[in-house]
ROSEMAR-5706 format. One record per residue (C-alpha): residue in one letter; x, y, z; residue number from 1. Coordinates in steps of 0.5 Angstrom, whole numbers, plus 500, padded with zeros to 3 digits. Layout:
ROSEMAR-5706
resn px py pz resi
a X Y Z NUM $
...
This chain:
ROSEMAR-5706
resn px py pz resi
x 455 507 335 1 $
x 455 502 329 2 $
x 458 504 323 3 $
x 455 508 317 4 $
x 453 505 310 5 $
x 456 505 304 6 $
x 454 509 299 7 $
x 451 506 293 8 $
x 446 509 287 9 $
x 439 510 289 10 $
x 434 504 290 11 $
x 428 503 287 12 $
x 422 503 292 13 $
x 419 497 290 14 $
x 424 493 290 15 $
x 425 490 283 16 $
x 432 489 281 17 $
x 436 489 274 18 $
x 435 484 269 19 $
x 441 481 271 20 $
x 440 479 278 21 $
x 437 473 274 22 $
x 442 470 271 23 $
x 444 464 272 24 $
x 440 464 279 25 $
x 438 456 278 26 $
x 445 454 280 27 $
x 446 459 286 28 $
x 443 457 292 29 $
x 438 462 296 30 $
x 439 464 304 31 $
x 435 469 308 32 $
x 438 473 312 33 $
x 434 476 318 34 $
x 437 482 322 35 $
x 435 484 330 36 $
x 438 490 332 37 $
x 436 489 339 38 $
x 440 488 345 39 $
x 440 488 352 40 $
x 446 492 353 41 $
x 451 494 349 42 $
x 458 491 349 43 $
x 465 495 349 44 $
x 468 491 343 45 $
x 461 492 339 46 $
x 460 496 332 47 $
x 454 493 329 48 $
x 447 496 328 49 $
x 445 495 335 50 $
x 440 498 339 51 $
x 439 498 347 52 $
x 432 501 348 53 $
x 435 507 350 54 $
x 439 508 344 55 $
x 432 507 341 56 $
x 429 514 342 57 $
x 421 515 341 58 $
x 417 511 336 59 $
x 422 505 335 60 $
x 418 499 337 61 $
x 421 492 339 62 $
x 415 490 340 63 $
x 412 491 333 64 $
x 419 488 330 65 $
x 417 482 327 66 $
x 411 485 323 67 $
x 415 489 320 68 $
x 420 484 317 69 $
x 413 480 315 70 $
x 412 486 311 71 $
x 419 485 308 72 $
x 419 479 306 73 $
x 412 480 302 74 $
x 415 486 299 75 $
x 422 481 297 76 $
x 417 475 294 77 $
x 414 480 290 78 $
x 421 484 288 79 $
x 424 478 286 80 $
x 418 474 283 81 $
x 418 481 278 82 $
x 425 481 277 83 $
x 425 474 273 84 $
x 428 471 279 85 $
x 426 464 278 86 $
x 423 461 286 87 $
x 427 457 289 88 $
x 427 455 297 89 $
x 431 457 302 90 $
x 438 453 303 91 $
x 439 456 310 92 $
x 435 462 314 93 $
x 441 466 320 94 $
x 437 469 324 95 $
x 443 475 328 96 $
x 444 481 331 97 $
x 444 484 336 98 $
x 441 478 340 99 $
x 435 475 336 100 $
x 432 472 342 101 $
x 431 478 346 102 $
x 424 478 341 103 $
x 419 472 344 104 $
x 421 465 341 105 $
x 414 466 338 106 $
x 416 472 333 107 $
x 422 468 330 108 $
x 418 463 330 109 $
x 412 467 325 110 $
x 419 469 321 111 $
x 420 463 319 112 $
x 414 460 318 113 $
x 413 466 313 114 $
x 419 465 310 115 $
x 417 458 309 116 $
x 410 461 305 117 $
x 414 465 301 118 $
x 420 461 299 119 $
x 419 454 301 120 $
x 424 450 306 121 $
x 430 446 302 122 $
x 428 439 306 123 $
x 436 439 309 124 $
x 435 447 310 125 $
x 439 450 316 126 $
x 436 454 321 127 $
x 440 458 325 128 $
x 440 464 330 129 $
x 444 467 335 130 $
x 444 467 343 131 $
x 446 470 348 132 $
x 447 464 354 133 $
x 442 469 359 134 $
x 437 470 353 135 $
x 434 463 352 136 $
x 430 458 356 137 $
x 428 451 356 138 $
x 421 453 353 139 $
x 424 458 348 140 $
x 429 453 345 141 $
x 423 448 345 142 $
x 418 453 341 143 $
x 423 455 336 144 $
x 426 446 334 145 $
x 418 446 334 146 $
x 418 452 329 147 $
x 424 449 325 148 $
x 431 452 327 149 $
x 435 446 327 150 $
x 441 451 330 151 $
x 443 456 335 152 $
x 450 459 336 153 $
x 451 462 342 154 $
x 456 468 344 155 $
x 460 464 349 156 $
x 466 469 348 157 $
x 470 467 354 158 $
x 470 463 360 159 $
x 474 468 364 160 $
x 471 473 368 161 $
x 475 479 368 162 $
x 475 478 360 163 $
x 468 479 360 164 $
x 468 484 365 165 $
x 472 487 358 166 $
x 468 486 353 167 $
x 461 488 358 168 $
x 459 481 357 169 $
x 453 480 362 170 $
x 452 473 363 171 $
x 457 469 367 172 $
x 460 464 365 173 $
x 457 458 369 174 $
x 451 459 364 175 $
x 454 457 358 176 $
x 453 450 360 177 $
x 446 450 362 178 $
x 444 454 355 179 $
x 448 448 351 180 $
x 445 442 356 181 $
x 438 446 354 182 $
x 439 446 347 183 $
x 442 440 346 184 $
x 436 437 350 185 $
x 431 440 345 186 $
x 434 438 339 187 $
x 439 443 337 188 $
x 446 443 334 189 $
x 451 448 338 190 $
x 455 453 335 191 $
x 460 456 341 192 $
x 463 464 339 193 $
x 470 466 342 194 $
x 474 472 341 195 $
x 481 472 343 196 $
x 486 478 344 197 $
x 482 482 349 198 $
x 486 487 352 199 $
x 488 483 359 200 $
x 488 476 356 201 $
x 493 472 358 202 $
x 495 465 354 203 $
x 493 462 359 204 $
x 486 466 360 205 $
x 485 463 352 206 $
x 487 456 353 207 $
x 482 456 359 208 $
x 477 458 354 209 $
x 478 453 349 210 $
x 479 448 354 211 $
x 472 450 357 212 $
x 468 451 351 213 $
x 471 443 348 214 $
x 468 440 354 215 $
x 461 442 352 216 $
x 461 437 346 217 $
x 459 443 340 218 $
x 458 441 334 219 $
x 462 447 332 220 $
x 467 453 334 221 $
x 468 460 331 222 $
x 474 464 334 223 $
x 475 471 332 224 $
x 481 476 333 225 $
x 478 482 337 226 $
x 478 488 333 227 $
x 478 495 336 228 $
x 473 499 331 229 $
x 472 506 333 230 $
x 467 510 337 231 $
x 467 504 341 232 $
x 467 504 348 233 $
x 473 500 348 234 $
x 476 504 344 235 $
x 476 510 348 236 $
x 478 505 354 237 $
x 484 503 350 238 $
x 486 510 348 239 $
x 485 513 354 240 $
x 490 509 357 241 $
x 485 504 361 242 $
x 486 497 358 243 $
x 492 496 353 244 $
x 491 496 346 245 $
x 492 489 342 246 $
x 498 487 340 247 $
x 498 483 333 248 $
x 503 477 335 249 $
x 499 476 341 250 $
x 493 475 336 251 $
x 497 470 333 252 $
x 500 466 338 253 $
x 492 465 340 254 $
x 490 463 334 255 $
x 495 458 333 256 $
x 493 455 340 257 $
x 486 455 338 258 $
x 488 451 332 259 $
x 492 446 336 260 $
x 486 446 341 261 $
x 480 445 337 262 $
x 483 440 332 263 $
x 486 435 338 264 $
x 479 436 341 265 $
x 477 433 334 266 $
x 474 439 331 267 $
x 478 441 323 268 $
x 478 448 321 269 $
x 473 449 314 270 $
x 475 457 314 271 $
x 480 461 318 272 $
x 475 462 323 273 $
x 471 457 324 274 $
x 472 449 326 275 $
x 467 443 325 276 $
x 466 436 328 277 $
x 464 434 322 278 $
x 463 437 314 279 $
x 456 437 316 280 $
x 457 441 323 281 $
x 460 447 317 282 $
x 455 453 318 283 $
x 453 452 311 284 $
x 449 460 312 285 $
x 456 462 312 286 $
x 459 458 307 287 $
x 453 461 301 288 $
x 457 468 303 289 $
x 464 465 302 290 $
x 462 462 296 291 $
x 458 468 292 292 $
x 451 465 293 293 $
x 445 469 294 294 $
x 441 472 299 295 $
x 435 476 302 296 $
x 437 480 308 297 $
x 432 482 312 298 $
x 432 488 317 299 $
x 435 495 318 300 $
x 442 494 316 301 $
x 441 488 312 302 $
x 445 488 306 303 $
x 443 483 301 304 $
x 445 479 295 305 $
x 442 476 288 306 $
x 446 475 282 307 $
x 451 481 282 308 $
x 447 486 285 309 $
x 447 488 291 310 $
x 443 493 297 311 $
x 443 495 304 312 $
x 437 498 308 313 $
x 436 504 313 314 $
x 440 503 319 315 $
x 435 504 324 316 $
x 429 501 326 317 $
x 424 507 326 318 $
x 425 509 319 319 $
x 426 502 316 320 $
x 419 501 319 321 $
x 416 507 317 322 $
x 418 505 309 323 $
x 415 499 310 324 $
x 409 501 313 325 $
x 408 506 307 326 $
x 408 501 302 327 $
x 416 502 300 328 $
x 423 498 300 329 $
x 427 500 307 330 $
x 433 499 301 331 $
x 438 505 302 332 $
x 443 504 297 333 $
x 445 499 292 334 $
x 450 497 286 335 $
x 451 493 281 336 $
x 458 489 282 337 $
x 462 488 275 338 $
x 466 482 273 339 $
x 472 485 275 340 $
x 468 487 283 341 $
x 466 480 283 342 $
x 473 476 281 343 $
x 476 480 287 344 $
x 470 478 292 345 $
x 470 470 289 346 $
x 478 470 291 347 $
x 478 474 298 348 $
x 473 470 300 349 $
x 474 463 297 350 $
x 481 463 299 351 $
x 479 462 307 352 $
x 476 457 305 353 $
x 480 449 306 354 $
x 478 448 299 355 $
x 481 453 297 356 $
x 479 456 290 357 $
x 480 453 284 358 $
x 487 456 280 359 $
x 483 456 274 360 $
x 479 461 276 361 $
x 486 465 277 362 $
x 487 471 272 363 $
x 495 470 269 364 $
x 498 474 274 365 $
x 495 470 280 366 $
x 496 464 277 367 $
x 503 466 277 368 $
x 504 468 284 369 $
x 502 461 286 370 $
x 509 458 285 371 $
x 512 464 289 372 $
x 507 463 295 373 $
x 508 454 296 374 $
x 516 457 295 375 $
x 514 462 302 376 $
x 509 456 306 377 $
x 503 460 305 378 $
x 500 455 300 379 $
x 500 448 301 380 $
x 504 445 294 381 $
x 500 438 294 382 $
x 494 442 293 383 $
x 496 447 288 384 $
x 499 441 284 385 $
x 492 438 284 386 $
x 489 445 281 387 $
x 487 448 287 388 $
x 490 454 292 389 $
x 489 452 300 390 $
x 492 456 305 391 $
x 497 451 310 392 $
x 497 454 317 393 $
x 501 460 316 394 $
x 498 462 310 395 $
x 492 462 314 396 $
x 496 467 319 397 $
x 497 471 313 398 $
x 490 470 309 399 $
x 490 477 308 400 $
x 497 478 304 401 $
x 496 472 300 402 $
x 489 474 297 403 $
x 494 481 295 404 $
x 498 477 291 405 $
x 493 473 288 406 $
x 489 479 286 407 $
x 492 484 280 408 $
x 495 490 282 409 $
């Protein structure tokens, strides 16, 4: 089952947040998040706030769902506007999951039709949701271009049928093709998701994966290390005996094939994870969390961040409907970051990032690890001469040992 929330001070049931969250708000980009907790099945690997219609018990209705966030977001156009958070449009919209498109095309559609009431669309904004390959149709993609996505990142993960098996993917993988083709023909860019590193999974398996996902022609590839959270299925699987457990060399390996496949197929790595096929294929959602912008999360679960102040709604759908139908914020917890919480968030998350960050920005004893780690290969020395510390290949390898010594003791 998904994992619990942090802990955090009360929220206030209207919403409104500190005076602070004002601050400096005209030079932060806004993005929606919008959260569907439902799925078909749940797979193996999944720790996510995420509900099978068993898993939903008595009076959690999925085909309420989209009124609720409706509310949601007039309670949050409210909230921000008594804030004194100055209206700006949305940059981007993310619709995640769960798998969106389990709700009817229609729902989505009226989601961001009131988002776009409430807030306004940037003229280039970005509009995303994620899909399995099984849960859209030429008719639904066509709904949703007409309504404004401009995106949609389907969860391929593999093209290898054993290791769908694994990780309880239901769709073959003869219908990522036809889902790609589809999109494409309605009008949509195309993000494909991978793991890697799933118990069974051979080089080989992954190189298939790659190769098969790169003739598709997307615009963009996520590659994620498989992690084993626990309370999964797959982790009960691998302590059992069952499968065997993951291996940290092996991760490595794929990552590096990865790299070496996705850049000769003409795609270039953006963050550790993610590659592009052009600067403007980068999921730009995504970037607006790497680069410390502020976004409304809608949804249960959703966590949400404006100018240093940041919350999290009820877990599930029952509860965070009944607050909304009462008039009250769904929002569980919150805390106001300090300077110091917010520097170590700017350096763990922009340091991914192929532009790095900028050395400036470093306390002293940051800046001073930098000559230590160009002297390891963790850092490329080219670009900390020119003031900013970018990740070489290796350093990507050890992203998280290289923010460590970046950060103060």
């Amino acid at each position: 089952m998904p994992s619990v929330l942090p802990l955090g001070l009360p929220a206030p049931e209207d919403g409104v947040l500190p005076s602070s969250a004002a601050r400096g708000a005209v030079d932060r980009a806004f993005c929606l998040y919008v959260h569907i907790p439902f799925c078909a099945v749940r797979c193996g690997y999944c720790d996510f706030n995420t509900y099978t219609a068993t898993e939903l018990g008595g009076g959690a209705s999925q085909d309420a769902y989209a009124g609720s966030v409706l509310t949601e977001l007039a309670l949050g156009a409210r909230a921000l506007e008594a804030s004194g958070v100055p209206p700006r449009p949305l940059a981007t919209v993310f619709f995640g999951g769960g798998t969106p498109t389990l709700l009817p095309a229609e729902d989505l559609a009226a989601i961001l039709r009131a988002a776009r009431d409430r807030w306004g669309l940037a003229p280039d904004a970005e509009v995303t949701t994620e899909a399995n390959p099984d849960s859209v149709t030429p008719e639904s993609l066509g709904v949703l271009r007409e309504a404004g996505f401009t995106r949609i990142s389907f969860g391929m993960q593999s093209a290898v049928p054993h290791v769908l098996a694994v990780l309880d993917r239901t769709h073959s993988p003869e219908r990522v093709p036809q889902a790609v083709q589809w999109a494409r023909e309605a009008g949509l860019k195309v993000s494909l998701d991978l793991i890697y590193g799933t118990p069974g999974e051979s080089l080989e398996d992954w190189r298939t994966s790659l190769a098969t996902a790169l003739s598709y022609g997307p615009d963009h590839i996520s590659a994620y290390a498989l992690i084993i959270e626990d309370g999964t299925k797959l982790a009960s699987r691998i302590r059992r005996g069952q499968v065997p457990p993951i291996d940290d060399d092996d991760h490595a390996d794929k990552y590096a094939l990865a790299d070496e496949m996705l850049t000769e197929g003409g795609l270039q790595w953006y963050e550790v994870s993610n590659w592009a096929r052009t600067p403007a294929d980068a999921c730009r959602h995504n970037l607006a969390y790497w680069r410390g912008s502020d976004w409304w999360g809608a949804g249960p679960g959703a966590h949400s961040h404006v100018g240093g102040t940041r919350w999290w709604n009820v877990k599930h759908p029952r509860p965070y409907a009944d607050a909304l139908a009462a008039g009250r914020s769904p929002a569980a917890g919150r805390e106001v970051l300090s300077d110091e919480d917010r520097y170590v968030e700017d350096v763990m998350l922009r340091v991914r990032l192929r532009e790095g960050l900028a050395a400036d920005t470093l306390t002293s004893s940051g800046r001073r690890a930098v000559a230590g780690l160009i002297a390891d290969g963790l850092v490329e020395p080219a670009a900390a001469f020119a003031g900013r510390v970018v990740l070489t290949f290796r350093g990507r390898l050890l992203a998280d040992a290289v923010v460590r010594r970046l950060l103060p003791d």
